[in-house]
Backbone as CSV, one residue per row, in Angstrom:
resi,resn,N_x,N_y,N_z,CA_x,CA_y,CA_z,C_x,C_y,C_z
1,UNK,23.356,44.079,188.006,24.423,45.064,188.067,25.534,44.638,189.021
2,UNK,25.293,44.327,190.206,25.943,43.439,191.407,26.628,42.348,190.378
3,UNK,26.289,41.551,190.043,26.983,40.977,189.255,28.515,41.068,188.337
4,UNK,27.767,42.102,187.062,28.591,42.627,186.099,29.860,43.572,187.006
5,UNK,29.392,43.865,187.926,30.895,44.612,188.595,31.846,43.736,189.812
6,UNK,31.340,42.524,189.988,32.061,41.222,190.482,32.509,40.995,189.452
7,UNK,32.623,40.644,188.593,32.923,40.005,187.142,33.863,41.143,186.543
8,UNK,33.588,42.260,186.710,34.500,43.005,186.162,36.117,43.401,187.295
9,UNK,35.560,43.211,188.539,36.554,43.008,189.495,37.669,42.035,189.775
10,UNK,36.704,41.037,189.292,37.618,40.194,189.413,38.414,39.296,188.724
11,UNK,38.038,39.907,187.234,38.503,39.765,186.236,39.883,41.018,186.088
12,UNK,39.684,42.061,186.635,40.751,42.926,187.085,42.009,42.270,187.869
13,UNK,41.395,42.123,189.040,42.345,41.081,189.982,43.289,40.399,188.911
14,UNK,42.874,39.072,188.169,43.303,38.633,187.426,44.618,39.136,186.200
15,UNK,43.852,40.295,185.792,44.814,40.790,184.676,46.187,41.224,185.649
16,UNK,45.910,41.537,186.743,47.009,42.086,187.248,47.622,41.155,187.957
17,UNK,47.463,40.132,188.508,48.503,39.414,188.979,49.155,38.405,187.862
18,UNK,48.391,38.206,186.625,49.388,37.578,185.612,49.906,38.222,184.897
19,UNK,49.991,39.685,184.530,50.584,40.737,184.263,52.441,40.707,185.091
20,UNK,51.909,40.755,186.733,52.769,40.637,187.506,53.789,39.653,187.610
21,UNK,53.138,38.171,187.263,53.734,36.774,187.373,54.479,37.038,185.714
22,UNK,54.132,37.460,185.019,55.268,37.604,183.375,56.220,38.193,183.462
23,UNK,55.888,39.189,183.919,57.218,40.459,184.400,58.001,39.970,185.597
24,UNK,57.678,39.443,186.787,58.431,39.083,187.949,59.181,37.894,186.776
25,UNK,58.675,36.830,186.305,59.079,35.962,185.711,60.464,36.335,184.893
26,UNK,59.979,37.330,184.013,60.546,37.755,182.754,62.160,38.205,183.300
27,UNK,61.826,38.745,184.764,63.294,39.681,184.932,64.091,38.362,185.974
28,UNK,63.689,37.621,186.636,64.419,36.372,187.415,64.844,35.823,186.538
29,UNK,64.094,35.282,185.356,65.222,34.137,184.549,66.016,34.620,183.560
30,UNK,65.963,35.664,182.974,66.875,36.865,182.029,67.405,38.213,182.742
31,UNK,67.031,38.184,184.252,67.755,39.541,184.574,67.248,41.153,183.917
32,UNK,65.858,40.984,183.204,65.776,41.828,181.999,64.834,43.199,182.868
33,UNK,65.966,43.874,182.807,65.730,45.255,184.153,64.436,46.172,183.463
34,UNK,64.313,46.412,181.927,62.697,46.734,181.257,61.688,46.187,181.697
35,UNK,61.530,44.575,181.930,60.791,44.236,182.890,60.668,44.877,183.868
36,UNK,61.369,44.838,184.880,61.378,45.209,185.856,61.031,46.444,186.074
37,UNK,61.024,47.427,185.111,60.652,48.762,185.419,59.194,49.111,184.927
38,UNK,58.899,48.487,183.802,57.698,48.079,183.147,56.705,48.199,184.867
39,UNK,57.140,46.458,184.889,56.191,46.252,186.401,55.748,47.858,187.057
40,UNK,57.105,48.293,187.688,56.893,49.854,188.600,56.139,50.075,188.194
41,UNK,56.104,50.727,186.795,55.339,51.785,186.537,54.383,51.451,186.173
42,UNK,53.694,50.464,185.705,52.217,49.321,186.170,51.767,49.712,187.161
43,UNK,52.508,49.570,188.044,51.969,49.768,189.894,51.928,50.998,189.844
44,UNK,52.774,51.674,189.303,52.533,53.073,189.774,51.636,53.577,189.224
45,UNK,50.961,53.523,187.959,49.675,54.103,186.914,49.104,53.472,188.073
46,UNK,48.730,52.415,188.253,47.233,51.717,189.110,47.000,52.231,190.258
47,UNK,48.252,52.537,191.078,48.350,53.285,192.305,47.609,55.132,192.341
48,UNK,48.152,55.424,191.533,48.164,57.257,191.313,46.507,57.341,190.512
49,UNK,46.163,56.507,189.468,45.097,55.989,189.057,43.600,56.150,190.195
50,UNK,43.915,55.209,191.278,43.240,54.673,192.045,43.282,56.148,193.193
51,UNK,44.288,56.490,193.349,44.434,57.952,194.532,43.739,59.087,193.856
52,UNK,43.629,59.643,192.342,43.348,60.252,191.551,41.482,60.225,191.676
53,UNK,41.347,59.053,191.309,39.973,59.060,191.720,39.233,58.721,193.171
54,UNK,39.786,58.771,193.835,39.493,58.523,195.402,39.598,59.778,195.611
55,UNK,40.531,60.844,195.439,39.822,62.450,195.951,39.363,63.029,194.888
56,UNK,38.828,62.516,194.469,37.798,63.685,192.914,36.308,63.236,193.408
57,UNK,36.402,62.035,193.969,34.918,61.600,194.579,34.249,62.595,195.850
């Protein structure tokens, strides 16, 4: 079980910083401000997400 939730962690980690590196990417070399807002509100679901279930516990 220890396992499968390393693996699922950090396979998380992952999705989100190359998630991050497309979109940071996407809006530096085209300026493309959807990117850029995209990203936010990425962070912001994961953020409010993560606060959401931290006081329901």
């Amino acid at each position: 079980m220890t396992t499968n939730k390393n693996i699922q962690k950090y396979l998380w980690h992952f999705v989100v910083i190359f998630l991050t590196y497309l979109f940071l990417g996407s809006f530096v070399v085209s300026n493309d401000f959807p990117s850029l807002i995209y990203l936010i509100i990425f962070y912001f679901a994961m953020i409010s997400e993560k606060l959401i279930n931290k006081n329901s516990r």
